[in-house]
C-alpha positions as CSV (number, residue, x, y, z in Angstrom):
1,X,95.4,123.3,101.1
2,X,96.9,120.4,98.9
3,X,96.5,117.2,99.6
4,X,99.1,114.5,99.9
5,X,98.8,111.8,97.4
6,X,100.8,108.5,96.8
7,X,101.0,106.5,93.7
8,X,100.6,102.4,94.8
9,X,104.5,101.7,94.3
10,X,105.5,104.4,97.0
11,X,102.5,102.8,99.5
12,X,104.1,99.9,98.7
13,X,107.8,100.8,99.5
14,X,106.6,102.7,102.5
15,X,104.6,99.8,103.9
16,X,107.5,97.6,103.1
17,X,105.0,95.0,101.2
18,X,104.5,94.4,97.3
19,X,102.6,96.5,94.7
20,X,100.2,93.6,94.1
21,X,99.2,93.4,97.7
22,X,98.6,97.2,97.9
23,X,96.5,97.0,94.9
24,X,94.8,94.4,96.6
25,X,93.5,96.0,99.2
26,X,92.7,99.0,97.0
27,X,90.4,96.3,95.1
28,X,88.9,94.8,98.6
29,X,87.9,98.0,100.0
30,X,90.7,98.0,102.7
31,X,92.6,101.1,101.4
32,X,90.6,104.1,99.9
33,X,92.0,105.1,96.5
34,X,91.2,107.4,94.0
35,X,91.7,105.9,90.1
36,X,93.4,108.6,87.7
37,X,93.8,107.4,84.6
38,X,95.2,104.1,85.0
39,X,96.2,104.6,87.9
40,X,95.8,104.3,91.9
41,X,96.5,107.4,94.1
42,X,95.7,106.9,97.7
43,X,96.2,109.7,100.3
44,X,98.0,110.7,103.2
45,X,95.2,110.0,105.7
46,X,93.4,107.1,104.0
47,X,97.2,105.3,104.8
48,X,96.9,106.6,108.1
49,X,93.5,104.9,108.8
50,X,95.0,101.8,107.1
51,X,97.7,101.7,109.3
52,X,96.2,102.6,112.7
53,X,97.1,106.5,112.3
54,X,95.2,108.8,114.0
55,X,92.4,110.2,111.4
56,X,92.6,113.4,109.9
57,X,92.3,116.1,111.9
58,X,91.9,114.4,114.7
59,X,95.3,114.9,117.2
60,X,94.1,112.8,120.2
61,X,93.0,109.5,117.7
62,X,89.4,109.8,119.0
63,X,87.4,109.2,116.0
64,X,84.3,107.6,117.4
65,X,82.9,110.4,119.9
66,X,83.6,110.7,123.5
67,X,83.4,107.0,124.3
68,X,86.4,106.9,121.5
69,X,84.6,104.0,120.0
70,X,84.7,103.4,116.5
71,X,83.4,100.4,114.1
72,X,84.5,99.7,110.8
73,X,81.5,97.7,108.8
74,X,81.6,96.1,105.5
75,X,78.1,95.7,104.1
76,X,78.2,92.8,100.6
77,X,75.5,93.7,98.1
78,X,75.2,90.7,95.9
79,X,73.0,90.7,92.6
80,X,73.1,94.8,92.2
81,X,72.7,96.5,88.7
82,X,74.5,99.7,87.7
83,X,72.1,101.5,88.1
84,X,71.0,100.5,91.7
85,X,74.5,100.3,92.8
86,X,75.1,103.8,91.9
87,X,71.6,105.3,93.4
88,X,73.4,103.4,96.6
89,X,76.6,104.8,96.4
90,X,75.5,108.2,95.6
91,X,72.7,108.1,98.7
92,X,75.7,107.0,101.3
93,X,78.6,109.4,100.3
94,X,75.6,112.3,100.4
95,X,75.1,111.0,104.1
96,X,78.1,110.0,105.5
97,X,78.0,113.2,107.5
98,X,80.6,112.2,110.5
99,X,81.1,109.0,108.8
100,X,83.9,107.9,106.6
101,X,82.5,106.3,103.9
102,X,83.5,104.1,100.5
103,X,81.8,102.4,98.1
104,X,83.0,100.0,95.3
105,X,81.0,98.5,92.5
106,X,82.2,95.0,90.7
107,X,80.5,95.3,87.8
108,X,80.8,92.0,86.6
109,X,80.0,89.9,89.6
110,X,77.0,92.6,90.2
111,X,78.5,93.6,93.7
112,X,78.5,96.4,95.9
113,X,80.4,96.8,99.0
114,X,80.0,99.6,101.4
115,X,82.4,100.2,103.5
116,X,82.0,102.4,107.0
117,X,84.0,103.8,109.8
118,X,83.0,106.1,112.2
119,X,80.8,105.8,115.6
120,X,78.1,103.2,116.9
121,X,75.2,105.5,116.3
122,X,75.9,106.9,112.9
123,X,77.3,103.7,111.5
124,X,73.7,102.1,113.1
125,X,71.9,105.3,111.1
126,X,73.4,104.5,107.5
127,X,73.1,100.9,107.9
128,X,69.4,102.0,108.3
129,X,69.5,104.1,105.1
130,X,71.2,101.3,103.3
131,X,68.7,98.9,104.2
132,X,65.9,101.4,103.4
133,X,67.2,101.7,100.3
134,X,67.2,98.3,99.5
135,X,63.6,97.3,100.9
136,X,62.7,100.3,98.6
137,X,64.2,98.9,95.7
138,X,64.2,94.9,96.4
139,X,62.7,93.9,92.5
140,X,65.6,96.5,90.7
141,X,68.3,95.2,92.9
């Protein structure tokens, strides 16, 4: 099944808002983008969740379990090398099981930002295995 893709500028005309600002928000973390070449290409459902849509394959909107709760959580690593940052990444994505999950890397302000949505209690687990990770690794990050 193929997935829907958008380049920035048709985000942008769909939103009704700038190129810039979409690239923005692709740059803060608040829209999930893939880079292909030069360029942004951001799909169908990462607009959705942007936009309040209901997730993907999800009908009834109920992302967060039977409660229907759902937090979004935006964890600032400051002072992160490469290397760290991508033993981070790589740990997070591998568990985001019921999670959705992104993770951007500034390379030169050293900064890592992880970025979760999904319910309390797996949210609460991966901020455990982020902060694991970083006790573990507190003189290389």
């Amino acid at each position: 099944m193929a997935q829907e893709l958008y380049s920035v500028e048709q985000v942008a005309e769909r939103l009704g808002l700038h190129v810039r600002t979409i690239r923005n928000y692709v740059r803060d973390g608040r829209l999930k983008a893939v880079r292909i070449g030069k360029q942004y290409r951001i799909a169908h459902a990462d607009l959705q969740a942007l936009t309040g849509g209901p997730p993907a394959g999800d009908a009834a909107g109920h992302a967060g379990g039977p409660s229907g709760v759902e937090v979004s959580t935006v964890v600032a690593i400051d002072a992160v090398g490469r290397h760290a940052a991508d033993r981070v990444s790589n740990t997070v994505v591998a568990a985001a099981a019921g999670l959705r999950v992104q993770t951007i890397y500034d390379e030169e302000r050293a900064h890592l930002k992880v970025v979760i949505f999904g319910d309390l209690e797996a949210t609460a687990a991966m901020l455990q295995i982020i902060h694991t990770l970083l006790e573990a690794n507190r003189g290389g990050v």
